[in-house]
C-alpha positions as a Markdown table, in Angstrom:
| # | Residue | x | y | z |
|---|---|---|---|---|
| 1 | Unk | 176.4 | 22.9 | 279.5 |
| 2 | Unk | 176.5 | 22.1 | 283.1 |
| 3 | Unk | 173.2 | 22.3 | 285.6 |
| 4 | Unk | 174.6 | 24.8 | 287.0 |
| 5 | Unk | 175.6 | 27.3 | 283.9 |
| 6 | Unk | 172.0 | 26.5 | 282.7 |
| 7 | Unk | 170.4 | 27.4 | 286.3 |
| 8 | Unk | 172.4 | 30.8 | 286.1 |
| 9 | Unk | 171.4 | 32.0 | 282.6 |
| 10 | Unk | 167.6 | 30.8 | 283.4 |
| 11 | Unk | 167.8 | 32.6 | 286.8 |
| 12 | Unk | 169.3 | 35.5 | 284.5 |
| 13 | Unk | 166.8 | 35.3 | 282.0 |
| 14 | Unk | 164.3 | 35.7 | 284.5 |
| 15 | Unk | 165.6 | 38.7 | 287.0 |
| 16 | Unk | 165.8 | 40.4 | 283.1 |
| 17 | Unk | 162.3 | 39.9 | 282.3 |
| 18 | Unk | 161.4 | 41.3 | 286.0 |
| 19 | Unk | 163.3 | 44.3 | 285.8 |
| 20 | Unk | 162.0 | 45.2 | 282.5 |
| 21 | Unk | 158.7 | 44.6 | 283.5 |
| 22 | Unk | 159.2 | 47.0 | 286.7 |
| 23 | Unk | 160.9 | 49.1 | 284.5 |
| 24 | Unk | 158.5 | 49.7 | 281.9 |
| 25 | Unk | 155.0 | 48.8 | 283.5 |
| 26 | Unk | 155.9 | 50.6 | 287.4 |
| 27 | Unk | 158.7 | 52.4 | 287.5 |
| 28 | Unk | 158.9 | 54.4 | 284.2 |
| 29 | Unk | 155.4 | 55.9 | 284.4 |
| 30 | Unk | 155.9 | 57.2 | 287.7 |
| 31 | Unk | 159.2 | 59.1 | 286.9 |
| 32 | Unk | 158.0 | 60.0 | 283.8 |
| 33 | Unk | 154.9 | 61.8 | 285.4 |
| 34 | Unk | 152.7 | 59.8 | 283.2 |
| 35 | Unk | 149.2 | 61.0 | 284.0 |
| 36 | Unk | 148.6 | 56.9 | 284.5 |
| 37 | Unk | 150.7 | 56.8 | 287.4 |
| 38 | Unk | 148.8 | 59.1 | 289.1 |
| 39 | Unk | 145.2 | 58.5 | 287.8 |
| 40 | Unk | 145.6 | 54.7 | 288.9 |
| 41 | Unk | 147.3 | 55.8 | 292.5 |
| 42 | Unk | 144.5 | 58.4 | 292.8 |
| 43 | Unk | 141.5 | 54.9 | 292.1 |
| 44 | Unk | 143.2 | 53.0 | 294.9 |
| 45 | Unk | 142.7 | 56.1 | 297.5 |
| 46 | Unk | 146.5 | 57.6 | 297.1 |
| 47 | Unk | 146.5 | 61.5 | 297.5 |
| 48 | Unk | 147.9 | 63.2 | 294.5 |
| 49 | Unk | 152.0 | 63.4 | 294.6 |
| 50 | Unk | 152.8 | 60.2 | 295.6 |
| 51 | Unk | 153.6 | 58.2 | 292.4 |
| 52 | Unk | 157.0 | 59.9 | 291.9 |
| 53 | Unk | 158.3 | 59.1 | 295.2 |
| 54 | Unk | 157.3 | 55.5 | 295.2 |
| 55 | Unk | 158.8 | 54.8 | 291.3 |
| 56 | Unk | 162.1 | 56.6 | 293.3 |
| 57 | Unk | 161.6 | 53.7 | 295.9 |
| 58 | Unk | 161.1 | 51.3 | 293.2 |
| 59 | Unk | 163.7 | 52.0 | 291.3 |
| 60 | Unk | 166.0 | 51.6 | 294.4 |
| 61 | Unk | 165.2 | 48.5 | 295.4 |
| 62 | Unk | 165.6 | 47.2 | 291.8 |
| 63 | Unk | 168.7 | 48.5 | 291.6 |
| 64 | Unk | 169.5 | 47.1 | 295.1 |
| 65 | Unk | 168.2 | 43.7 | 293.3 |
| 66 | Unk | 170.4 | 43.9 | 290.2 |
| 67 | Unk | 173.7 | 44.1 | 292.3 |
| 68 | Unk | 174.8 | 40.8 | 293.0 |
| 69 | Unk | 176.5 | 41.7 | 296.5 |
| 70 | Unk | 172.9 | 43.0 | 297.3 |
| 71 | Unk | 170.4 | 41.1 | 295.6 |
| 72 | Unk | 169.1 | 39.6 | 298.6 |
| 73 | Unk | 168.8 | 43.2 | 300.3 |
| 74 | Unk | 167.1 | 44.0 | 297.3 |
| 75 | Unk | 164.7 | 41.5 | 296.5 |
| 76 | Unk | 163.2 | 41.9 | 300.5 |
| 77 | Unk | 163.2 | 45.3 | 300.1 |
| 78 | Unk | 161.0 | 44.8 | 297.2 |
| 79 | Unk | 158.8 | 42.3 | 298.1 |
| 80 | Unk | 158.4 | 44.6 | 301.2 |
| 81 | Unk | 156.9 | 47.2 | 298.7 |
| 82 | Unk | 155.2 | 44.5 | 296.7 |
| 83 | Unk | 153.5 | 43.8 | 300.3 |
| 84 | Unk | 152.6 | 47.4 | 300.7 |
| 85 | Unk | 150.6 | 47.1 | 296.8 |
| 86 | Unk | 149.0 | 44.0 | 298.0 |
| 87 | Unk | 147.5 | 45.6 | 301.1 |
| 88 | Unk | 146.4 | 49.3 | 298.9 |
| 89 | Unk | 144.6 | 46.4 | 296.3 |
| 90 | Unk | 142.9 | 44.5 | 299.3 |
| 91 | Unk | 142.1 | 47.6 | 301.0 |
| 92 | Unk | 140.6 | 49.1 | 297.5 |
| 93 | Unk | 138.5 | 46.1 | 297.0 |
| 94 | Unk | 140.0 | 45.0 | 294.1 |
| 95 | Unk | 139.7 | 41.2 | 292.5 |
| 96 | Unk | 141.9 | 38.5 | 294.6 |
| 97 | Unk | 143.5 | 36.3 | 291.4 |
| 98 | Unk | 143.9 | 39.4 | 289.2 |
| 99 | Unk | 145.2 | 42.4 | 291.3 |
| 100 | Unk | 145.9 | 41.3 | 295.1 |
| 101 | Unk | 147.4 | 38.1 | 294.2 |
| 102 | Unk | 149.8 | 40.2 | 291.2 |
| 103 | Unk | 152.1 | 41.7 | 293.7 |
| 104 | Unk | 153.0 | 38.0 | 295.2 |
| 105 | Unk | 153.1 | 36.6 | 291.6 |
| 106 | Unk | 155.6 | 39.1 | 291.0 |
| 107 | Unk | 157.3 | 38.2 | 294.3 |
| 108 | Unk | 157.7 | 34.6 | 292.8 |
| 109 | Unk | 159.2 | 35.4 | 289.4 |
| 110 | Unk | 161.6 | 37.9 | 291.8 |
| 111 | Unk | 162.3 | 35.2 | 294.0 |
| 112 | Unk | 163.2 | 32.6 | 291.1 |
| 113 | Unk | 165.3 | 34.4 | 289.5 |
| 114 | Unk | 167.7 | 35.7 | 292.2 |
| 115 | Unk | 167.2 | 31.5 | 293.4 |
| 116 | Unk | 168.3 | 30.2 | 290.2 |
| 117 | Unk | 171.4 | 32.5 | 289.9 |
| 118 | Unk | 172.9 | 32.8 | 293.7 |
| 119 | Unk | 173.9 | 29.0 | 294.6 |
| 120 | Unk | 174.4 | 30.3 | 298.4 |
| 121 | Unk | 170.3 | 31.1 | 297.9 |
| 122 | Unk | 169.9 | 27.6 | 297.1 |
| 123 | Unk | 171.9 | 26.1 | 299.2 |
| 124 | Unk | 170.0 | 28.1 | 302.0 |
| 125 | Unk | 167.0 | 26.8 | 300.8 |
| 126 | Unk | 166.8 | 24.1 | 299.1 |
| 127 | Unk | 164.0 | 22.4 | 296.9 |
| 128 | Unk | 164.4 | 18.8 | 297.2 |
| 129 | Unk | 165.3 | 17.2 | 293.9 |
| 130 | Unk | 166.1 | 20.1 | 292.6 |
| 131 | Unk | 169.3 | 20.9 | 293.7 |
């Protein structure tokens, strides 16, 4: 298998693992109407209602994501939301490594993934001696 097969089903690997970890621990419970959503929304200081519309938001910019032709629009879209949860956790007070720091970890793995899997990405930015 050639570097470049093996650095598309790795970057694969990992977009899958992110969107099923938006899907299922974001995005799902705020469609659903899971009391979670909105109990954990309502701790960081969001006014009851909101959790709906943002997993709406979410779930656009993961779709956005998913679409090679507009991963890129996707994945700053997200991170721009991912932004947005890192300022509600600072704001609320919450542990650095645990819960602001999550939405940038996240951000990472996003970022990796869609790297690994669009050469144009890496050629754009490059790691040297990776590429």
């Amino acid at each position: 298998m050639s570097k470049g097969t093996t650095w598309l089903w790795a970057g694969r690997i990992l977009t899958g693992l992110f969107a099923l970890f938006m899907l299922g621990a974001s995005i799902a419970p705020k469609l659903l109407h899971l009391p979670v959503a909105e109990d954990t929304l309502a701790e960081l200081g969001w006014p009851a209602g909101y959790a709906f519309p943002i997993g709406l938001i979410e779930l656009a910019c993961l779709v956005l994501y998913l679409i090679p032709r507009t991963s890129v629009l996707g994945a700053i879209l997200m991170m721009g939301l991912l932004g947005g949860a890192m300022a509600t956790q600072i704001r609320a007070g919450s542990p650095l490594f645990s819960h602001v720091l999550f939405s940038l970890y996240l951000g990472l793995f996003m970022w990796g993934g869609l790297w690994l899997r669009a050469p144009d990405l890496r050629r754009l930015f490059p790691l040297r001696g990776w590429t």
